[in-house]
C-alpha positions in Angstrom: 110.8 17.5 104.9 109.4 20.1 102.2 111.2 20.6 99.0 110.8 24.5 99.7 113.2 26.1 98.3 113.9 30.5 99.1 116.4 32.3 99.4 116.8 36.0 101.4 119.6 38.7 101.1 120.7 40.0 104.5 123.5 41.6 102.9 124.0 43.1 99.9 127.4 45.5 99.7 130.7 44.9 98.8 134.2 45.6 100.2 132.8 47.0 102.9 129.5 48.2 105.2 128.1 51.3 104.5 125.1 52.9 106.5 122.9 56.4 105.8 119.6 57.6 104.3 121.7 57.5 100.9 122.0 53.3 100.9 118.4 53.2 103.2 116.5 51.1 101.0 119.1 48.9 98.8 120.8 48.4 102.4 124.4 48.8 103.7 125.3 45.2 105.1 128.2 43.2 103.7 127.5 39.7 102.1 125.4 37.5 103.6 122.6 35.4 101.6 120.4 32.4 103.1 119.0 29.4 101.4 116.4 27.4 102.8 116.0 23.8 101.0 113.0 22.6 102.9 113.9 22.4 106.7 117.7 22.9 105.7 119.5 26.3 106.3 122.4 27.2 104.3 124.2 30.6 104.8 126.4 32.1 102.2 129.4 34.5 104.0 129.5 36.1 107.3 129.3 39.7 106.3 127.8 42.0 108.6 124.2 40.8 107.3 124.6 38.0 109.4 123.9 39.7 112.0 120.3 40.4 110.8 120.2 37.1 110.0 121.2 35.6 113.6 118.6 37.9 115.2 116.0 35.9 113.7 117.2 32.8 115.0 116.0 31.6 118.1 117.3 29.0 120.4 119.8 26.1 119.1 120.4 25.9 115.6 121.7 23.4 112.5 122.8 24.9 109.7 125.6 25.2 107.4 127.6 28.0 106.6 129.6 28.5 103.1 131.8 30.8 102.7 133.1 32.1 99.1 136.6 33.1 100.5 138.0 35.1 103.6 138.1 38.6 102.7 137.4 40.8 105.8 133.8 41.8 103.9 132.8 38.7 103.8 134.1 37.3 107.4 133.0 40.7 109.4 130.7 39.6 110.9 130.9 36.0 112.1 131.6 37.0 115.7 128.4 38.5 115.9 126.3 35.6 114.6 124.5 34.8 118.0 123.5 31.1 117.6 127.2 30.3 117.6 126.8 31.0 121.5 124.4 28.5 122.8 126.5 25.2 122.8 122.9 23.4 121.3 124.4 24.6 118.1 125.2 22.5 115.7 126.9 24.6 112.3 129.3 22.9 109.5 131.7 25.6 108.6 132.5 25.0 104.8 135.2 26.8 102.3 137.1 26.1 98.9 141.6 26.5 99.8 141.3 28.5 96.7 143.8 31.1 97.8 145.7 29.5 100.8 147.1 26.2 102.0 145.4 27.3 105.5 142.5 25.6 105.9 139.4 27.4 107.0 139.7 26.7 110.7 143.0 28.4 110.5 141.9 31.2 108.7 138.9 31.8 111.2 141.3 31.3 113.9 143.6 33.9 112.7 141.0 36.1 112.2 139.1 35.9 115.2 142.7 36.7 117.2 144.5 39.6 118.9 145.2 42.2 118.2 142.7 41.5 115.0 139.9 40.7 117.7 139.7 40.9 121.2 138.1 37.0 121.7 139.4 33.7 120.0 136.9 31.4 117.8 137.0 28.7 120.8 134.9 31.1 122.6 132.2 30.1 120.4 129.9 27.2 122.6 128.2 26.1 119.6 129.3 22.4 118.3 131.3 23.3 114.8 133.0 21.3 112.1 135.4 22.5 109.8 134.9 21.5 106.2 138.0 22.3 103.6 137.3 21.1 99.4 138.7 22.2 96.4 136.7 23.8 94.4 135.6 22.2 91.5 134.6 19.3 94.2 130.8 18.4 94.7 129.3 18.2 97.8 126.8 16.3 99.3 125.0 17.7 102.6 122.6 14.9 102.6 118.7 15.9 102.6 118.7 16.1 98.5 120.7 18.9 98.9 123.5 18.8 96.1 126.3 21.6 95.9 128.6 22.0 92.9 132.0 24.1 93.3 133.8 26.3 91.1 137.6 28.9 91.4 136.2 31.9 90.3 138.8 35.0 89.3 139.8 36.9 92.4 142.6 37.7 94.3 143.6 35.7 97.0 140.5 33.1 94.9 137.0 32.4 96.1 134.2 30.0 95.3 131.2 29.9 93.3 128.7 27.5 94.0 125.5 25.8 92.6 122.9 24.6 94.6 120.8 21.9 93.4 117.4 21.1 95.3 114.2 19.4 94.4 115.0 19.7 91.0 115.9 23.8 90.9 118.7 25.2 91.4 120.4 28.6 92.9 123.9 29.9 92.1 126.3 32.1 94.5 128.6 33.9 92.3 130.7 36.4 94.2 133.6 37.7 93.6 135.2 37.3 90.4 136.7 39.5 87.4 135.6 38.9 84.1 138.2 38.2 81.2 138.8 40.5 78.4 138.6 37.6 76.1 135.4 36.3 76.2 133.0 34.8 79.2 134.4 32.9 81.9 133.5 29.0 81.3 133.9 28.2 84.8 130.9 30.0 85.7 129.3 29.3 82.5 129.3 25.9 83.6 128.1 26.2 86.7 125.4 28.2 86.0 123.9 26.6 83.1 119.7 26.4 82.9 120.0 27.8 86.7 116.9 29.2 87.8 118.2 31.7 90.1 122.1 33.6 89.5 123.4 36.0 92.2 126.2 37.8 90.8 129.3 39.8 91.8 127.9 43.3 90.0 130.4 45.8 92.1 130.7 48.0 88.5 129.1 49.1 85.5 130.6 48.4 82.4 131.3 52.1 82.2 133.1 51.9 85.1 135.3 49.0 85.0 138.0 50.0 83.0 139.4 52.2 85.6 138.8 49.0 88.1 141.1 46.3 85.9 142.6 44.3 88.4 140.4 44.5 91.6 138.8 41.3 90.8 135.2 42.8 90.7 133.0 42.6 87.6 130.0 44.5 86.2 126.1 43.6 85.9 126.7 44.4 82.3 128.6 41.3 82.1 126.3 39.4 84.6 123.9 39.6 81.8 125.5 38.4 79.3 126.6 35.3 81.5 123.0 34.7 82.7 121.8 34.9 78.8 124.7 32.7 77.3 123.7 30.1 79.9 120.2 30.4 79.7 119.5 31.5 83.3 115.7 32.0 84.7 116.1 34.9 86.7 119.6 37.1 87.4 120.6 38.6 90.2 122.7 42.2 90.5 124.2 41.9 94.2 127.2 43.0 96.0 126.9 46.3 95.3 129.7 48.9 95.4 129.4 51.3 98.2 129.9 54.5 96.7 126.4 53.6 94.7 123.7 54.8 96.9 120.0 54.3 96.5 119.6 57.0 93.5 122.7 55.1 91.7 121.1 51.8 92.4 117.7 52.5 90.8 119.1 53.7 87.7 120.9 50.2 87.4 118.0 48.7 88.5 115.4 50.4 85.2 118.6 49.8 82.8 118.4 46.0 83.8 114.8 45.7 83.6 115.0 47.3 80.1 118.1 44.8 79.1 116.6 41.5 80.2 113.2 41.8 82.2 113.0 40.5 85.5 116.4 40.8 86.5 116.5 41.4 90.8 118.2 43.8 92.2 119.1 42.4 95.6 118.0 44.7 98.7 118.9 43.7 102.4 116.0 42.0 103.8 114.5 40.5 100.0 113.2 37.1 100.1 112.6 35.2 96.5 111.1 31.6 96.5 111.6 29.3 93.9 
């Protein structure tokens, strides 16, 4: 075992895909982020970037995957994540019941149904587990790998979580509204002295006031959480798909100019720790 620690975005977009030379180069793919803590995979969401992801995964597999709630974004894609077919597979399914009393096996089950889908999720060969917490719960998944939970502010609710390994540690922070009366503490908690902060980013600040209540936030606000909190490096991710590649770059050069060496997250980008 290393104590390697990267992460890669294979999808980037929120509330839905979006494809065309207008979203080429930040990508179209819904959420789906990878961490690698030394010969551990974790995987963050089964948007359509899991796809990607699965196409680089040959033969059997052990891995984890997280998700931050069940929004059809964020689950679109699990029935095309490949690995789940060879019954070698081993994969510990994990999510917060922020939102539900259903736990997350029922919830995939429901999803992966007719007339919602044409095959059920016992089609899958691969060995799964089904993990329901609370959020606010710590998990151990053994291997030095250390996750913290957290409700963020969404509707329906979703998870943040920190990941702590070999002494760094990566925070997944999608999706939430911000409060009109100052920064949320939850996620100021969890993301305290974090080295790396991926954040829920759909809006500019100019923008959200006519988004109050869709329980998306800005990367205006990001900022401002990353800087009260003392985070290394932020994150702008799950972009809004109406912002295409033109849109993107402007937010990009703003946040450079803001708080240098802020990442805009691309499909495909791969930052190690």
């Amino acid at each position: 075992m290393t104590d390697d620690f990267t992460v890669r975005f294979w999808g980037v977009r929120g509330s839905l895909p979006c494809s065309g030379p207008d979203t080429a180069r930040y990508g179209g793919n819904s959420s789906c982020v990878e961490m690698t803590c030394g010969a551990r995979r974790l995987v963050f969401d089964a948007g359509s970037g899991i796809r990607q992801l699965a196409a680089t995964m040959k033969g059997p597999q052990d891995f984890d995957l997280l998700f931050s709630h069940f929004h059809y974004d964020h689950v679109i894609g699990l029935p095309s994540c490949g690995p789940l077919f060879n019954p070698r597979t081993v994969c510990r399914i994990w999510a917060g019941r922020a939102g539900s009393d259903a736990g997350v096996e029922q919830v995939l089950s429901d999803f992966m149904s007719p007339p919602l889908f044409p095959l059920k999720l016992d089609f899958f060969s691969a060995a799964l587990s089904f993990h329901d917490f609370h959020p606010g719960e710590r998990l151990d998944l053994g291997d030095g790998i250390r996750v913290r939970t957290v409700a963020l502010n969404h509707k329906n609710g979703a998870t943040g979580y920190r990941v702590e390994y070999g002494g760094r540690a990566v925070c997944y922070v999608t999706d939430t509204e911000q409060f009109e009366d100052g920064l949320d503490r939850n996620i100021l908690g969890l993301i305290d002295g974090a080295d790396l902060f991926i954040y829920d980013c759909t809006y500019t600040d100019a923008e959200y006031p006519a988004h109050k209540g869709w329980s998306h936030s800005t990367w205006q606000e990001g900022m401002r959480l990353a800087d009260a909190a003392g985070v290394k490096t932020f994150v702008i991710f799950h972009h809004d798909p109406s912002h295409d590649d033109a849109f993107m770059d402007g937010i990009a050069a703003a946040a450079q100019v803001a708080r240098p060496g802020t990442v805009v997250a691309r499909d495909g980008l791969k930052l190690a720790l």
